[in-house]
C-alpha positions as CSV (number, residue, x, y, z in Angstrom):
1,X,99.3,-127.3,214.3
2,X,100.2,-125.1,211.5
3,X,104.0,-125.9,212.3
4,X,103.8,-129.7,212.3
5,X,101.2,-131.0,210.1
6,X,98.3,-132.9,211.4
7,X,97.0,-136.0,210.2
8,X,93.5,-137.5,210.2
9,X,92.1,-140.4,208.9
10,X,88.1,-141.7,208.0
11,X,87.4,-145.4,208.8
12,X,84.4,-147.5,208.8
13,X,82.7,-150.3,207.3
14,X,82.5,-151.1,203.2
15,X,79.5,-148.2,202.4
16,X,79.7,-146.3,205.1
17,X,80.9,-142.8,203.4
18,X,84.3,-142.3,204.1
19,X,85.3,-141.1,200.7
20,X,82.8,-138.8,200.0
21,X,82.9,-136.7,203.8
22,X,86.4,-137.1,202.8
23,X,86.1,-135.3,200.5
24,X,84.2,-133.0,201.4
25,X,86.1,-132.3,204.7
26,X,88.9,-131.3,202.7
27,X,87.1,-128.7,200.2
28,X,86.0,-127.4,204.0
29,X,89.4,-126.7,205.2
30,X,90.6,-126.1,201.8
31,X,87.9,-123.3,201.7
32,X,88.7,-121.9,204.8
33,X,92.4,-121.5,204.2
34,X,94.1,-124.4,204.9
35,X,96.5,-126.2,202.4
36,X,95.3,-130.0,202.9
37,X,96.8,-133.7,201.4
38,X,93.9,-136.2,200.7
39,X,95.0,-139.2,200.0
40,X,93.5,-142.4,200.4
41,X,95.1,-146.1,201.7
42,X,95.8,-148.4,199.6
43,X,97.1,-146.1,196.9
44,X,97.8,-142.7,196.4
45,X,101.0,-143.3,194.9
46,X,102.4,-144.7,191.6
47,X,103.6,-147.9,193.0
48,X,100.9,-148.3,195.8
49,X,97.8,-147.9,193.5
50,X,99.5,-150.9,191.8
51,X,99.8,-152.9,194.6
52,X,95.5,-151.7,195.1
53,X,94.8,-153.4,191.7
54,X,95.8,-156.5,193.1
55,X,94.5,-156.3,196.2
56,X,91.1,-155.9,195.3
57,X,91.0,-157.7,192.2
58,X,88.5,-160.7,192.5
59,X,90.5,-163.1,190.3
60,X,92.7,-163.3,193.5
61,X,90.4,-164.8,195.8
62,X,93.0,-167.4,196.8
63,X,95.2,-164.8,198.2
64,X,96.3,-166.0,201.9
65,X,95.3,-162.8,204.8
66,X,99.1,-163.0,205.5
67,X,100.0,-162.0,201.8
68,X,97.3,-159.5,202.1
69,X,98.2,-157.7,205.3
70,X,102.1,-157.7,203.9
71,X,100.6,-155.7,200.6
72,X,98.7,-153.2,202.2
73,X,101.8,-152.3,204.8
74,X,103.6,-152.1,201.7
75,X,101.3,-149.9,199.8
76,X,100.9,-147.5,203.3
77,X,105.0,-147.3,203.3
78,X,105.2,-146.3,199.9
79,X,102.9,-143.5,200.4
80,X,104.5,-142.8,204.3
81,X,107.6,-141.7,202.3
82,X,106.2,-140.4,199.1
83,X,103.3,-138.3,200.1
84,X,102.4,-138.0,204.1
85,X,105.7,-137.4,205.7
86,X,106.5,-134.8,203.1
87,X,103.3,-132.7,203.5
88,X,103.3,-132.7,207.2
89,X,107.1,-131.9,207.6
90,X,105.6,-128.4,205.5
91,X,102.9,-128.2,208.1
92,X,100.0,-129.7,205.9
93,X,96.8,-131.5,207.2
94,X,97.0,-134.9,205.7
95,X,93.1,-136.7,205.5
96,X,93.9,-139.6,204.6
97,X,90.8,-142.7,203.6
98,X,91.8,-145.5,205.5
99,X,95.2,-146.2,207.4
100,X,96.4,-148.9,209.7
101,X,93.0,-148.8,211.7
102,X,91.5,-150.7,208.9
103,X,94.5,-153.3,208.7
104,X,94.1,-154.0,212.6
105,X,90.3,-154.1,211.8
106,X,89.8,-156.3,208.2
107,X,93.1,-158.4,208.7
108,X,93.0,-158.9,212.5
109,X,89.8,-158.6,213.9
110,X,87.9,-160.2,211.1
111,X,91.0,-162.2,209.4
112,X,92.0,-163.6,212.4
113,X,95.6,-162.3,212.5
114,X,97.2,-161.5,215.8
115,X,96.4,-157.5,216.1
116,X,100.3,-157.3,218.2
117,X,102.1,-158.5,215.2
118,X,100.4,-156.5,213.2
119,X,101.0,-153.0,215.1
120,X,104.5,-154.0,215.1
121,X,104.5,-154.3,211.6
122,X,102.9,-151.4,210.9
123,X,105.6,-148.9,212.9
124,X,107.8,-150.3,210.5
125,X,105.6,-149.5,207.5
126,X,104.9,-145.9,209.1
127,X,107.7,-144.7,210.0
128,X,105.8,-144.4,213.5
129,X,103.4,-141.5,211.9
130,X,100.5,-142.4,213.9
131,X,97.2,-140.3,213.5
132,X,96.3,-137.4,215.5
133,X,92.2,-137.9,214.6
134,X,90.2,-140.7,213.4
135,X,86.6,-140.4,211.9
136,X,84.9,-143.7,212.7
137,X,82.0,-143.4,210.5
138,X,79.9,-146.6,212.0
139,X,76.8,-148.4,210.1
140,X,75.6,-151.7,210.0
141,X,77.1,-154.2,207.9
142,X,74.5,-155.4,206.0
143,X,73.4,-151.5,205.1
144,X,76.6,-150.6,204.4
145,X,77.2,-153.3,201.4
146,X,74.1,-152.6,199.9
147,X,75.0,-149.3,199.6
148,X,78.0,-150.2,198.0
149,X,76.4,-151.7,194.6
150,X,76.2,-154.7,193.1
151,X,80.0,-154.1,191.1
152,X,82.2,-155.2,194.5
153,X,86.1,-156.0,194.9
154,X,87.3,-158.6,196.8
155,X,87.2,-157.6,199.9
156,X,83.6,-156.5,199.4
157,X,82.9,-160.0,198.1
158,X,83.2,-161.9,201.6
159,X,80.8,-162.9,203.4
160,X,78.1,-160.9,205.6
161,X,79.4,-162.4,209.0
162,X,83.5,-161.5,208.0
163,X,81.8,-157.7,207.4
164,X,80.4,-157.7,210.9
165,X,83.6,-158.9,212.6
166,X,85.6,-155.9,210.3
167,X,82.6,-153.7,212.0
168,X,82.9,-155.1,215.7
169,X,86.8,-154.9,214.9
170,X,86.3,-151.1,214.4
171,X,84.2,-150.5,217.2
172,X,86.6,-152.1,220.0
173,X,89.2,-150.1,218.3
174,X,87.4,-147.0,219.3
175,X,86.6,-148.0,222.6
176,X,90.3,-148.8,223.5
177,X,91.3,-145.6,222.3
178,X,88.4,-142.8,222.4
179,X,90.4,-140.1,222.5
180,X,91.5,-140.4,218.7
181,X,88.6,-142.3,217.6
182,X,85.8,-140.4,217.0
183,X,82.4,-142.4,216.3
184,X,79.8,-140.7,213.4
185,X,76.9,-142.8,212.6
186,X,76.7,-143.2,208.6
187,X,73.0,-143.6,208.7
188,X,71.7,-140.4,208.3
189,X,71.5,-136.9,205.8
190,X,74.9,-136.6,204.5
191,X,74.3,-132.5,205.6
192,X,74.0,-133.6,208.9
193,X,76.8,-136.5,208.8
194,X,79.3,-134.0,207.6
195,X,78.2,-130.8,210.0
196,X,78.9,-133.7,212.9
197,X,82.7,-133.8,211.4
198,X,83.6,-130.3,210.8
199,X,82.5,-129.6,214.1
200,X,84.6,-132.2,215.7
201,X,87.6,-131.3,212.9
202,X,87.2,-127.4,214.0
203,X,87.3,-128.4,218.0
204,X,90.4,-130.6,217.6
205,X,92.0,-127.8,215.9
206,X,91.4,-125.0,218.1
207,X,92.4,-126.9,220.9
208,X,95.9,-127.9,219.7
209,X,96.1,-124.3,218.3
């Protein structure tokens, strides 16, 4: 592991927590001695956290799902070759909040885009740097964009049926490939939430050690 990087990412619905056990996954490992990249999708880079500003911005409601699945592969290659090829060639975990996962889930599931074409697309965007882990952190839809506020992006903006399809999205995704995909339920004590990660983290990484 130590030798070839490893690279996780946190999914889930708008609310559901991913940037804060993120977060608090890496001042974990951090704490325990590992050197960690946390990053988050889109953004993380210069040029990608530009390309963010437009994607959520809710003047640009008109924007069609093709435009908007093309901008956030180009935001993820940007930050493939700026930020998580780099650490993992030096043997860095990489936790990353969101990655293709959520384009297959918001763009395809819910935005009715074929999910083939946009794999395809995606090897191209990452280089073929694929995730070894995936924290799906799963709550309902309707729970999950309360807890978001009342300040929401574009994406957050749509309607309470497209949020369910994004969710349903995520959850076949997991089934069709449980191995990665780890499933954490969002509902409960944020202690508890993020004790159900670390021990999952701490297996996978004994086992490939």
């Amino acid at each position: 592991m130590a030798k070839q990087g490893l690279f996780i990412t946190f999914e889930g619905p708008e609310g559901s927590g991913k940037t804060t056990h993120s977060k608090l996954l890496v001042e974990f490992l951090r704490e325990n001695g590992y050197k960690v990249l946390h990053t988050r999708e889109p953004g993380g880079t210069s040029i990608s956290e530009k390309i963010r500003k437009i994607l959520l911005d809710p003047e640009n409601k008109d924007m069609d799902v093709v435009c908007e699945m093309l901008l956030y592969m180009a935001a993820r290659a940007q930050i493939i070759n700026e930020k998580i090829l780099p650490a993992l060639k030096k043997g860095h975990i990489v936790i990353c909040d969101r990655f293709i996962d959520a384009t297959v889930a918001y763009q395809g599931y819910a935005g009715g885009l074929d999910v083939g074409i946009i794999k395809n697309i995606g090897k191209l965007a990452t280089k073929g740097v694929w995730p070894a882990l995936t924290f799906l952190l799963d709550i309902d839809a309707g729970k999950g964009l309360l807890r978001a506020g009342r300040d929401k992006d574009r994406i957050e903006k749509r309607s309470l049926a497209y949020h369910n399809k994004v969710r349903k999205g995520y959850l076949s995704i997991a089934r069709k490939d449980s191995r990665r995909v780890k499933i954490i339920t969002a509902l409960g004590d944020i202690t508890e939430t993020q004790e159900k990660i670390r021990e999952a983290m701490l297996k996978y990484i004994n086992f490939k050690i």
